[in-house]
C-alpha positions as a printed NumPy array, in Angstrom:
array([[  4.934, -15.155, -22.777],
       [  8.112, -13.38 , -21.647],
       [  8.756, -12.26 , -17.743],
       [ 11.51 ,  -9.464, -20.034],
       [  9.882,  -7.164, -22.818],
       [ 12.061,  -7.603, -25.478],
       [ 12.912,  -3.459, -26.62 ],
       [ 13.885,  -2.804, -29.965],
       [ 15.829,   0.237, -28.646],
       [ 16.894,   1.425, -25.129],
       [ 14.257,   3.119, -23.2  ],
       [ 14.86 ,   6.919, -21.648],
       [ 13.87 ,   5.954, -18.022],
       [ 13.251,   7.886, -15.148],
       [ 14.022,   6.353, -11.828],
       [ 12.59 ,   7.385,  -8.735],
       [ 15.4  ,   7.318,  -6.181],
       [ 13.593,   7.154,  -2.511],
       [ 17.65 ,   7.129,  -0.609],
       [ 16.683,   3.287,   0.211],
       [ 19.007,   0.678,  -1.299],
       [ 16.126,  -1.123,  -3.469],
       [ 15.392,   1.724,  -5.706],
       [ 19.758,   2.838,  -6.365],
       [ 20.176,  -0.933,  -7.153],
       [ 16.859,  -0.745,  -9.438],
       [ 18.21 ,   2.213, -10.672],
       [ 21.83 ,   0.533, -11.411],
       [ 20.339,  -2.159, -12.875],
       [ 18.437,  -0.3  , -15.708],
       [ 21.552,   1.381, -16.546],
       [ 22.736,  -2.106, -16.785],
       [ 20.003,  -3.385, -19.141],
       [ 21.498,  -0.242, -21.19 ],
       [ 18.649,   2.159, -20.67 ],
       [ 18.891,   5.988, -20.222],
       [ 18.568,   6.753, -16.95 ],
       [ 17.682,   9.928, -15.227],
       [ 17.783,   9.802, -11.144],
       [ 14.454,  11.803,  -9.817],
       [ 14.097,  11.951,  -6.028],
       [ 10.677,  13.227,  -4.898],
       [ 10.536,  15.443,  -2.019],
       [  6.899,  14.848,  -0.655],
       [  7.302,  16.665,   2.717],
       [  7.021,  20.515,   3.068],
       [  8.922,  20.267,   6.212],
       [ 11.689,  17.229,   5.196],
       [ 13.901,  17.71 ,   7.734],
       [ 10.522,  15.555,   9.728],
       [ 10.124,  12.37 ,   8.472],
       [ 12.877,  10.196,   9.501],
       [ 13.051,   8.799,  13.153],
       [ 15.783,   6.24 ,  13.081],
       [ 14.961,   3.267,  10.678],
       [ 11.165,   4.466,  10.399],
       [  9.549,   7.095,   7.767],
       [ 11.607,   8.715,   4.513],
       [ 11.107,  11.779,   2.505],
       [ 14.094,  13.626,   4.568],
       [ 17.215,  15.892,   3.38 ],
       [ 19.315,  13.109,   4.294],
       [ 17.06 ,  10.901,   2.486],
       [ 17.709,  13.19 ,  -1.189],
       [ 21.533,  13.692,  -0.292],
       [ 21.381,   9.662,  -0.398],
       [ 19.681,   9.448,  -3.692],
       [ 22.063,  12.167,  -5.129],
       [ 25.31 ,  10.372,  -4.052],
       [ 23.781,   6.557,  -5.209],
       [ 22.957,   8.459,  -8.766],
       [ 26.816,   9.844,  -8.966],
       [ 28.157,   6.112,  -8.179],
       [ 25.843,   4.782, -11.033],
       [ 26.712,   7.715, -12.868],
       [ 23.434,   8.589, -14.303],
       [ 21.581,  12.758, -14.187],
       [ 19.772,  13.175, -11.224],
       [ 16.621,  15.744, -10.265],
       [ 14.845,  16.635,  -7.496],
       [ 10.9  ,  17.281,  -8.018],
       [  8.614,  18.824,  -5.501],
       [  5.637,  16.695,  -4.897],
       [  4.815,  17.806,  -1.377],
       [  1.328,  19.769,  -2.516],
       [  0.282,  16.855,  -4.398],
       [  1.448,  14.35 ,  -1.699],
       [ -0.408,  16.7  ,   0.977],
       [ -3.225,  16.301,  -0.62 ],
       [ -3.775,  12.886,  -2.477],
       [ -2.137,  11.151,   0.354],
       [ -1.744,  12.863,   3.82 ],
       [ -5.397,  14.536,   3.443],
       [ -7.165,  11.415,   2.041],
       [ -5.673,   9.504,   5.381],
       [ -6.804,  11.53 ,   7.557],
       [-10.268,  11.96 ,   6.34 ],
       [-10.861,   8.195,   5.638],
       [-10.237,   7.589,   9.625],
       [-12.427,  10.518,  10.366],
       [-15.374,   8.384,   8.756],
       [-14.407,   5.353,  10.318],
       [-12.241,   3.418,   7.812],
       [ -8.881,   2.199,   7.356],
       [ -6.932,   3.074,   4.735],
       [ -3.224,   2.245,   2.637],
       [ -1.366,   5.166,   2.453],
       [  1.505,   3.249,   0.668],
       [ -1.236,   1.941,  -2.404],
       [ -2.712,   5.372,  -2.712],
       [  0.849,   7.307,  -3.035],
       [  1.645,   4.205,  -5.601],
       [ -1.754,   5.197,  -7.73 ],
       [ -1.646,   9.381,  -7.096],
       [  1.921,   9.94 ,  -6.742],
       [  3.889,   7.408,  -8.213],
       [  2.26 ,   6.162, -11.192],
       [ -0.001,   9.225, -11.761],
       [  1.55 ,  12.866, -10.834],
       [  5.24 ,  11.478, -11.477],
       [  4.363,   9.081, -14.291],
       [  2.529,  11.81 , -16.405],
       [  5.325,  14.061, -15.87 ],
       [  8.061,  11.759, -17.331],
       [  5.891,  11.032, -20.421],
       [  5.523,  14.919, -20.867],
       [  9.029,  15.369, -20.742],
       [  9.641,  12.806, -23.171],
       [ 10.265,   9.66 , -21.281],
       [  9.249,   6.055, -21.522],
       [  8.993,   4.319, -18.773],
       [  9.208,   5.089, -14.5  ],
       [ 11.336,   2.645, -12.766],
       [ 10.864,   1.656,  -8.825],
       [ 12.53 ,  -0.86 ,  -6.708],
       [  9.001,  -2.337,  -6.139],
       [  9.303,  -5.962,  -5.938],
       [  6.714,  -7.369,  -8.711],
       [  7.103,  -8.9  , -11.912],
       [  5.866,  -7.571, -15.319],
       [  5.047, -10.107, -17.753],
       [  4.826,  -9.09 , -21.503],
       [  2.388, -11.539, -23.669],
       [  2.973, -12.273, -27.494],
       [  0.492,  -9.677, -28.733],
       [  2.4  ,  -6.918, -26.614],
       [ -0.083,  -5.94 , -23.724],
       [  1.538,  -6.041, -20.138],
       [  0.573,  -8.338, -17.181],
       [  1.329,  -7.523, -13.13 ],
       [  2.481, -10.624, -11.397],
       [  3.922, -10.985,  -7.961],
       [  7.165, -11.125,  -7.383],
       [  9.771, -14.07 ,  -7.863],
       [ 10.231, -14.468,  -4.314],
       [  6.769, -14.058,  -2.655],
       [  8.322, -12.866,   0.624],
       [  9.601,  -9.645,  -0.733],
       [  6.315,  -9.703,  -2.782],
       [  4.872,  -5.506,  -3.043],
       [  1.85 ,  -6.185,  -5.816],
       [ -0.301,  -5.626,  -3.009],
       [  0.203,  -1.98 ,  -3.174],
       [  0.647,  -2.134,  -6.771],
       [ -2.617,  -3.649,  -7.361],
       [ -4.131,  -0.235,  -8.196],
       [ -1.985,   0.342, -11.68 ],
       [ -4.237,  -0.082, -15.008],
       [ -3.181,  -1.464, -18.384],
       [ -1.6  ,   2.115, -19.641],
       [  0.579,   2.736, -16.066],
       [  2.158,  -0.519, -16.562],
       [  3.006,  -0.169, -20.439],
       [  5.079,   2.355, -18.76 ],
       [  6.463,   0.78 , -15.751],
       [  9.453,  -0.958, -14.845],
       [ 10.891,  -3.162, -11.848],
       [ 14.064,  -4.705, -12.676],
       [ 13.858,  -6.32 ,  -8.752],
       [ 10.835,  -8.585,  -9.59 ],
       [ 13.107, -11.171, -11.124],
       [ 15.28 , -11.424,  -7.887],
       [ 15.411, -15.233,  -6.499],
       [ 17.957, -13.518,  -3.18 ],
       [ 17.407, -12.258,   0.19 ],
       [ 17.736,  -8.492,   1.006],
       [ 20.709,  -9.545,   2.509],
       [ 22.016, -10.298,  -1.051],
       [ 20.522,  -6.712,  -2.729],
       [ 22.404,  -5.191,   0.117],
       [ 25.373,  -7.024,  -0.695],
       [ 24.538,  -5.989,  -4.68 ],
       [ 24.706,  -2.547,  -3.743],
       [ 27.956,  -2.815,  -1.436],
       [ 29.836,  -4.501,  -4.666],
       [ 28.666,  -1.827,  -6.643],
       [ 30.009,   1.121,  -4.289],
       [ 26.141,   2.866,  -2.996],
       [ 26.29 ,   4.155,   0.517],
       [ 22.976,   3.094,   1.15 ],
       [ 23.822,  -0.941,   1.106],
       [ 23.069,  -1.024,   4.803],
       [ 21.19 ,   1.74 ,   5.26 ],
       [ 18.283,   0.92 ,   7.1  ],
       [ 15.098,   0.452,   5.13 ],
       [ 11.984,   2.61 ,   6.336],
       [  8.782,   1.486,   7.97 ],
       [  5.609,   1.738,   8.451],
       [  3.925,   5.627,   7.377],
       [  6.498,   8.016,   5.948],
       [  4.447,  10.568,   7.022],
       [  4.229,   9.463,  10.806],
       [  7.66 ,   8.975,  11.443],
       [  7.334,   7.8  ,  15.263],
       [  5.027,   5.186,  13.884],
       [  2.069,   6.89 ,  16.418],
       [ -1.136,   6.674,  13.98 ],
       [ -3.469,   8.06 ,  17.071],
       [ -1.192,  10.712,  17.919],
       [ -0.915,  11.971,  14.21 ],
       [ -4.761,  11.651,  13.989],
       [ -5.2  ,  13.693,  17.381],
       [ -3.19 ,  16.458,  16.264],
       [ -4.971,  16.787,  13.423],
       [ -8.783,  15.711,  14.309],
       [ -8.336,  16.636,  17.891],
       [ -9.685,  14.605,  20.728],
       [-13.292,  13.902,  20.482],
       [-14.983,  11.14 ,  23.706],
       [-17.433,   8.71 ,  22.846],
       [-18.206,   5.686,  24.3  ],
       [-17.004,   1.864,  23.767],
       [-19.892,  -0.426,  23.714],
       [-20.17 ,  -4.311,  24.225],
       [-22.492,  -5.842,  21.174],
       [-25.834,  -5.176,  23.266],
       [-24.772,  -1.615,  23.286],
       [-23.671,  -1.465,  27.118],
       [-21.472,   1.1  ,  27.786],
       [-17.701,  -0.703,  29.037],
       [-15.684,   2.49 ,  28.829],
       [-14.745,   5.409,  26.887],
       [-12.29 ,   6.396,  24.54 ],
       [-10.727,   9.784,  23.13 ],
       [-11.379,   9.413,  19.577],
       [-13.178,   6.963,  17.4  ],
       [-10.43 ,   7.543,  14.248],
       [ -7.971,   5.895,  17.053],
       [ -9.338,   2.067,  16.526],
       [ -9.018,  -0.044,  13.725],
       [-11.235,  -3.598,  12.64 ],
       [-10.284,  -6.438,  14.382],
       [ -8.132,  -4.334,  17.467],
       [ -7.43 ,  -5.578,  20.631],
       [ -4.879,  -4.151,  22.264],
       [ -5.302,  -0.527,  23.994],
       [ -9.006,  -0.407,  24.343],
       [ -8.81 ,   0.452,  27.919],
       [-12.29 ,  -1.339,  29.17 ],
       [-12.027,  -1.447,  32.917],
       [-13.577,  -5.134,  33.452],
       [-13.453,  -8.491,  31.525],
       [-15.662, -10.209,  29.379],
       [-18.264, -12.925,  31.428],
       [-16.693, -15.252,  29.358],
       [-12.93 , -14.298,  30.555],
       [-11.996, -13.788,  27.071],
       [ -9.998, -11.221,  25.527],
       [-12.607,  -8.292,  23.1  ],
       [-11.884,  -6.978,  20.086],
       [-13.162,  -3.91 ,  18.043],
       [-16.022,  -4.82 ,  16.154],
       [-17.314,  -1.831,  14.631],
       [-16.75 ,   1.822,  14.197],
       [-18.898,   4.211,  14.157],
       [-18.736,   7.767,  13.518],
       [-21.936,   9.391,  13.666],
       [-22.153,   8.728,  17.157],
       [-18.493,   8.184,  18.075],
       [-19.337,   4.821,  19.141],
       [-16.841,   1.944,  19.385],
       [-18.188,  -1.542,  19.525],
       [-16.39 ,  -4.315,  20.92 ],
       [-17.009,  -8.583,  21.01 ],
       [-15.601, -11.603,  20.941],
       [-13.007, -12.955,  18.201],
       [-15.929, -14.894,  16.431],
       [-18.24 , -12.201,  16.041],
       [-15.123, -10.753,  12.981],
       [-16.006, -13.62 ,  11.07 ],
       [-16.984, -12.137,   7.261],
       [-18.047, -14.386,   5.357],
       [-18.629, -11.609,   2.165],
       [-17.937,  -7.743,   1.225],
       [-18.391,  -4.975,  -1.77 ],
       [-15.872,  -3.303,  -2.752],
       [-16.212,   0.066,  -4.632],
       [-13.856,   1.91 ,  -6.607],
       [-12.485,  -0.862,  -8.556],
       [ -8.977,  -0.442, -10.576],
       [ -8.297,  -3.431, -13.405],
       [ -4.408,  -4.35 , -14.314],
       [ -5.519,  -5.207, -17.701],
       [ -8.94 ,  -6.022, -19.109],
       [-12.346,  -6.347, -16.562],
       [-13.857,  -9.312, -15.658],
       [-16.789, -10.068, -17.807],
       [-17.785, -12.811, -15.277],
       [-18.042, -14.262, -11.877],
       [-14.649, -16.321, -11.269],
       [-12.695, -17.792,  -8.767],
       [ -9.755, -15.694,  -7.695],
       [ -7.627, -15.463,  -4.87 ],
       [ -7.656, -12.271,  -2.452],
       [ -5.466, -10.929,  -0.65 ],
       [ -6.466,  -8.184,   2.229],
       [ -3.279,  -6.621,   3.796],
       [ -0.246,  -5.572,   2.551],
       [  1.885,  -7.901,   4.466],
       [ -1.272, -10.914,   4.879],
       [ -1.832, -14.159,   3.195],
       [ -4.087, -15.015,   0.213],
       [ -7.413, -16.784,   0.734],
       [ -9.669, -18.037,  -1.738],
       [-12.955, -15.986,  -3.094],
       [-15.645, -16.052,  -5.604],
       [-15.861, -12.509,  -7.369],
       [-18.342, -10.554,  -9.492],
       [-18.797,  -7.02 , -11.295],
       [-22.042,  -5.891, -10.344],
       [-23.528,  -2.536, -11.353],
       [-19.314,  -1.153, -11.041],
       [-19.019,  -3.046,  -7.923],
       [-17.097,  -5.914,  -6.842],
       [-19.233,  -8.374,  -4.709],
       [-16.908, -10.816,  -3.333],
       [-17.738, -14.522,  -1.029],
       [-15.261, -15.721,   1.04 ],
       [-14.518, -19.506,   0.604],
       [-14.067, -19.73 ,   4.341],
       [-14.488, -16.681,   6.936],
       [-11.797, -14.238,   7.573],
       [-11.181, -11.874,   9.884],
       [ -9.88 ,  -8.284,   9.811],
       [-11.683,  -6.811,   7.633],
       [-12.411,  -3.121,   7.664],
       [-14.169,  -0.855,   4.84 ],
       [-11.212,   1.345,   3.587],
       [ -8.706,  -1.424,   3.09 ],
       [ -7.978,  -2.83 ,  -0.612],
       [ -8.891,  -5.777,  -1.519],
       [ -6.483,  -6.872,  -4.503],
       [ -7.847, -10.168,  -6.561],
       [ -4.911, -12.272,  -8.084],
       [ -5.818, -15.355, -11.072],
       [ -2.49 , -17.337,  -9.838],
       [  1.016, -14.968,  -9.405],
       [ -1.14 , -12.577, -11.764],
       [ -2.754,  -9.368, -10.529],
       [ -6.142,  -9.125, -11.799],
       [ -7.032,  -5.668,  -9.666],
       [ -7.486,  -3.986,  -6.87 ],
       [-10.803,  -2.541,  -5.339],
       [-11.394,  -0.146,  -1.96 ],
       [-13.971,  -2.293,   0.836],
       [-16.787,  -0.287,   1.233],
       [-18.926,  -2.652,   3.73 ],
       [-18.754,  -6.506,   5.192],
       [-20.763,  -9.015,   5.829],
       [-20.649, -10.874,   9.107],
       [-21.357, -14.226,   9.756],
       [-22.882, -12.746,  13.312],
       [-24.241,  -9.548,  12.765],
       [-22.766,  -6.395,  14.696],
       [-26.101,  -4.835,  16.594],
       [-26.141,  -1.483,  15.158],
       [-25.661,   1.748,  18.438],
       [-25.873,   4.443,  15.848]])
C-alpha cells in the first residue's frame, strides 16, 4: 500500500480555509503537489463578528479576512460560502438538545460529518470538483486495488482521526490532508507558513467550541434551556444539594458540584449519572465510574463493516488515550467489552474503534455498563 495516491492527473481541489495556519499551509501544500486549488472559507455564524474571544472559538470576520489574505499569498481563487443555517442546525441545535436529554456530545465530529464532509463536500462535487482538502491531521492510505483507508496521523500527538472517525468509504475517496504525513512540531508548520509569507504563522490556534467562544458550556446552555432546579443525589438517592440545571454536568465531573458537606469517607464525589426526567444528578465515589462495557448506536464504517467480533482498540475522547476492547455488530449496534474498566464514559460521546493506526469507525454511546451499578432516582 501507498500513504500518497498516486493521480494520473492533478485534482481540482477545494480547500476549506478556517483563518488558522494548518488549513493555509494545507492549502499551500496542495498547490504544491500541483493541484487546482480553490480557497473556500465557510462562514458558519449568523452573527460572525461573535465567535472569537482571544485565542478561543473561530468563524469571525477577522477569521475570513485571514483566509482571504493566506489564499492571495498562495495565489490560488478564493470563496466565501454561507453555511450558518446548516451549521445552526446540524451542529449548534443538535448540541444543545443532546445535553437537554442528558448526554454529552462532539460538536467538532458532528460539524466534520454534517458540515465538512457532507453539506461542503457535496457542494464541491456538484460544482465539479474532486476532492475537499483540510488541515486535519490524519493520514489516508490508498491500497493496490484503489479503495481508501483512514489512519492516524504520523505524529500521534497532533493526531485528529478522532473526530474524523465518522467519514465512510465515499467521503474519503474524496478527501485530502496533505498534514498527515508531517513528522514536526506545530512549532515547525508555523515556521512553514512564516517561510512561505501567511500572516497567520503565529496566529493563535482556536479552542475548545467555536460556537461558545468564552469557553462557558453552562452559560451557553442556560441561555438557551434556561435554568431549571433539581436536586443532586448521593447513590442511595439522599438529597446533598441542588443544582440549576441538569444539562450543566457531564460523566465523570467533579469539580463545581456545589454539595455543602463531604463524603463519610472524606473523599472527593463525582457525577455519576444524569438524569433528565426528573432533573436528578447523582453523585459517588471514583470507583462507582468503572464501565466495564457499552452499546453504541448510530454506527459510521471508514471502509467495509465488520462481519465479526474482533479485537480493536478504542479510543473515547478527542484528546484521550486508546484502550483495548472486544467489539461486535449486533442487530446495527456496536456492543463493545472493555479489556480493563474505564472511566468517563457518558452516552453521547463517540466511541471510534481503530485495527492498529487504521480507523475502522466511529459509533455514538447510547448506554454503559457499570461494574457497580448506579441506583436508579428516576
Amino acid at each position: 500500500m501507498t500513504d500518497t495516491p498516486q493521480r494520473t492527473r492533478p485534482l481540482r481541489v477545494l480547500a476549506a480555509m478556517s483563518g488558522g495556519v494548518d488549513s493555509a499551509v494545507a492549502a499551500a501544500r496542495a498547490a504544491d503537489a500541483g493541484h487546482d486549488v480553490t480557497g473556500v472559507h465557510l462562514a458558519l455564524s449568523a452573527n460572525p463578528q461573535s465567535f472569537r474571544t482571544g485565542a478561543r472559538g473561530c468563524c469571525t470576520i477577522e477569521d475570513s479576512r485571514d483566509a482571504r489574505r493566506a489564499a492571495d499569498v498562495i495565489g490560488i481563487p478564493f470563496y466565501v460560502w454561507d453555511l450558518a443555517d446548516r451549521f445552526r442546525e446540524d451542529v449548534v441545535e443538535d448540541f444543545v438538545a443532546e445535553y437537554e436529554a442528558g448526554r454529552t456530545p462532539n460538536p467538532c465530529l458532528r460539524c466534520n460529518e454534517k458540515i465538512k464532509f457532507a453539506a461542503l463536500l457535496d457542494k464541491a462535487l456538484a460544482l465539479g470538483f474532486d476532492a475537499v482538502c483540510t488541515g486535519h491531521y490524519a493520514k489516508i492510505v490508498t491500497l493496490a486495488d484503489g479503495s481508501r483507508e483512514l489512519h492516524r496521523a504520523s505524529d500521534m500527538a497532533k493526531d485528529q482521526s478522532y473526530v474524523l472517525g465518522v467519514l465512510d468509504e465515499k467521503q474519503l475517496a474524496h478527501a485530502l490532508f496533505p498534514l498527515g504525513d508531517t513528522l514536526t512540531t506545530k512549532e515547525e508548520i508555523r515556521a512553514e507558513a512564516e517561510h512561505r509569507g501567511l500572516a497567520v504563522a503565529k496566529k493563535p490556534d482556536s479552542h475548545d467550541i467555536c460556537f461558545i467562544a468564552d469557553g462557558d458550556t453552562q452559560g451557553f446552555l442556560a441561555k438557551r434551556l434556561g435554568k431549571a432546579e433539581g436536586d443532586i443525589v448521593d447513590e442511595t438517592g439522599t438529597k446533598l444539594g441542588t443544582h440549576e440545571g441538569a444539562y450543566g454536568f457531564t460523566i465523570g465531573q467533579r469539580k463545581g458540584l456545589r454539595i455543602g458537606h463531604p463524603a463519610a469517607d472524606g473523599k472527593p464525589r463525582y457525577v455519576l449519572d444524569i438524569s433528565p426526567v426528573n432533573n436528578t444528578v447523582t453523585v459517588g465515589p471514583a470507583d462507582a465510574l468503572d464501565v466495564t462495557g457499552l452499546t453504541a448506536i448510530k454506527p459510521r464504517w471508514c471502509g467495509t463493516a465488520p462481519t465479526a467480533p474482533g479485537v480493536y482498540t478504542a479510543q473515547l475522547r478527542a484528546h484521550g488515550g486508546e484502550t483495548e476492547v472486544n467489539a461486535e455488530l449486533v442487530d446495527g449496534e456496536l456492543r463493545v467489552t472493555f479489556t480493563a474498566p474505564v472511566r468517563g464514559v457518558a452516552p453521547g460521546q463517540a466511541i471510534v474503534l481503530y485495527d492498529d493506526t487504521r480507523v475502522v469507525g466511529s459509533a455514538t454511546i447510547a448506554s454503559t455498563v457499570r461494574r457497580q451499578p448506579v441506583t436508579s432516582t428516576s
